[in-house]
Steps between C-alpha positions, in 0.01 A plus 500: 500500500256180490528266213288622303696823456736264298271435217553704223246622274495482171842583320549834303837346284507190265841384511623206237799382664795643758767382695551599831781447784518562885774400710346464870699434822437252809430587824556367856250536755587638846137441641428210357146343333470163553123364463254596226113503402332414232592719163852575633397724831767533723357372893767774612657828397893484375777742414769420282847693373495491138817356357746605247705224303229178577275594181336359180467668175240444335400537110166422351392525158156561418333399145084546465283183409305551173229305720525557933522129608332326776830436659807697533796429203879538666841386471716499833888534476739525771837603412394466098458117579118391465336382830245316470477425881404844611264568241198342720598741792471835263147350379396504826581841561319610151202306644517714812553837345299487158213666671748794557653447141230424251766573191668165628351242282516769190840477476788187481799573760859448443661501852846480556652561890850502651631539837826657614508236764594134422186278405485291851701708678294441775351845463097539411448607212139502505490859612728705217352246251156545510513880610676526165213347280260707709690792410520422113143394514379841639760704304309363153155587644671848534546500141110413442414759755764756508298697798626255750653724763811409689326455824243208340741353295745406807226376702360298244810328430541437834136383503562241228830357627313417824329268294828355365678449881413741778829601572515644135280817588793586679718546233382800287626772725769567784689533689242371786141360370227426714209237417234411735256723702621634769318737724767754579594492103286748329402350093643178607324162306501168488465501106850697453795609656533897566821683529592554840425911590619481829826691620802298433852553702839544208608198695257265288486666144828337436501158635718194380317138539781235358303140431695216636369159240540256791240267298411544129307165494124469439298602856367165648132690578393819249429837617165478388448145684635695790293762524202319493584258810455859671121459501474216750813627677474516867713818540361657161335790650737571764751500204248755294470736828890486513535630189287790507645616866885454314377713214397783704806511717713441222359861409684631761807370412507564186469895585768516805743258325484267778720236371487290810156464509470454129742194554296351770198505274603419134693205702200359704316555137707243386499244775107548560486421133660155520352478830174482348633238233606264769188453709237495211345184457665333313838712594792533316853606537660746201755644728862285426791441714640769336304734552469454864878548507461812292278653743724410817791659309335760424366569858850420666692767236183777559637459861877536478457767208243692633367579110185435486456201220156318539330233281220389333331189359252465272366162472787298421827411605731818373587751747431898408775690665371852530726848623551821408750668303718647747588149641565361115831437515502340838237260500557400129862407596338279822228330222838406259685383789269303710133427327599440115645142592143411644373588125475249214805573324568826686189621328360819562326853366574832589200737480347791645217694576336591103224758411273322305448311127663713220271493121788395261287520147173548347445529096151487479387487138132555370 
């Protein structure tokens, strides 16, 4: 699908007011995307496992104009406490999609969002948040057009939270999403993220990843800053190449259930990640002390213990510890005993692999 496919034509419903909820889940990438183009195109393919407990729920209420405006009427809450502060971020995104949802400046929008993680917990939120307004969003133009199938209507929210944060296309499905062409991924796109259809081992459909909070301050440089010092990067298209050859051999090991292999790469993910931080111009550092020591405890105990823990990074400080379920009770033990103490107040998240955002209400009413 091109973007055109995402306009709709003209609506079939009139619908007077509704209120709709999605709760949608975060995701951490394994193949990581790090450098964009213009209009939120990935410069490489990722994969991601979808998450379980990291999520935001999200409620909007919908009320039609008498008159459509020339700008879009909202009210932002997070956690039933007004915020004004994010309110310029959401009109952005309604600037970006309201050739996609014309009803948008028909209507005034009551939105409302909570997460199930701590606010500044050190874990992006960007993803679960706006994957859940794109889901409400496209779950009302539903009710206008009730011949939406399944097929268009998870693509196109995926679509629209691209616009929001890239990583956000990620979120609509699991357990293993795909965004970015790739040329040994067949319907892969860099406008959404596609459920992964290749052959996955047991091993992975029930994997734990336990967040270690080594730093829930502010991030000295943003993502989105970051990601853009990847245009004049000197290693940039090395970096791009790299991720398309990991992509395709992680292929193979998600099939065989190769774990050892799948360590080396989600690992070197992570490093090549902050690698990439480091030597842009001007570089920066998110990585803490911690989480160096995290990583060499980790390493040491994956030695003596022959289990096969790994982690990941996204880009921040806090550590992703990911393993499967047969080693549970064995490596969570090691992360209480040795890697809580290098958290801020021994703070941490247990999750696991999730299967995608979950529609909580809709009462349309015409």
């Amino acid at each position: 699908m091109i973007e055109k496919d995402f306009i709709p034509l003209a609506y079939s419903q009139e619908v007077k007011e509704a209120k709709i909820a999605w709760k949608s889940p975060s995701n951490i990438a394994l193949v990581k995307y790090w450098g964009k183009r213009a209009d939120q195109i990935p410069a490489n393919p990722s994969i991601s496992f979808t998450l379980s407990a990291c999520a935001t729920t999200t409620t909007v209420e919908f009320e039609i104009l008498k008159t459509p405006l020339n700008d879009f009427r909202f009210d932002f809450f997070f956690e039933g406490i007004p915020k004004e502060d994010f309110k310029p971020k959401i009109n952005r995104f309604f600037e970006r999609t309201m050739a996609y949802l014309p009803f948008l400046k028909s209507y005034h929008l009551k939105i409302d969002s909570t997460n199930s993680f701590p606010h500044s917990s050190g874990i992006a939120s960007s993803a679960s948040g706006m994957s859940a307004l794109a889901l409400c969003l496209v779950d009302f133009e539903r009710c206008l057009n009730p011949d939406i199938t399944k097929e268009h209507f998870n693509k196109k929210a995926s679509f629209l939270a691209r616009l929001g944060s890239g990583s956000a296309c990620r979120s609509i499905e699991g357990s293993l999403v795909q965004w970015g062409t790739h040329s040994d991924t067949k319907g892969s796109s860099d406008l959404y993220g596609i459920q992964y259809k290749g052959e996955v081992h047991p091993i992975f459909n029930k994997f734990h990843d336990t967040i270690l909070l080594v730093d829930k301050g502010q991030k000295q440089v943003s993502s989105t800053v970051g990601h853009g010092l990847m245009h004049n990067h000197p290693y940039s298209e090395q970096r791009f190449a790299q991720a398309h050859h990991n992509l395709s051999s992680l292929r193979t090991m998600l099939a065989s259930g190769d774990l050892k292999a799948f360590i080396q790469l989600v690992e070197s993910e992570a490093l090549t990640l902050h690698a990439m931080m480091m030597t842009s111009r001007p570089y920066f550092v998110l990585m803490k002390p911690n989480t160096l020591e995290i990583i060499n405890r980790i390493w040491a105990f994956r030695e003596r213990s022959k289990t096969h823990v790994c982690f990941t990074l996204d880009a921040g400080a806090n550590v992703h510890v990911l393993y499967p379920e047969n080693e549970k009770k064995q490596v969570y033990q090691f992360i209480q005993d040795e890697l809580l103490t290098f958290c801020e107040n021994r703070q941490h998240i247990c999750d696991r692999i999730g299967f995608g955002a979950e529609k909580i209400a809709r009462t349309p009413h015409t």
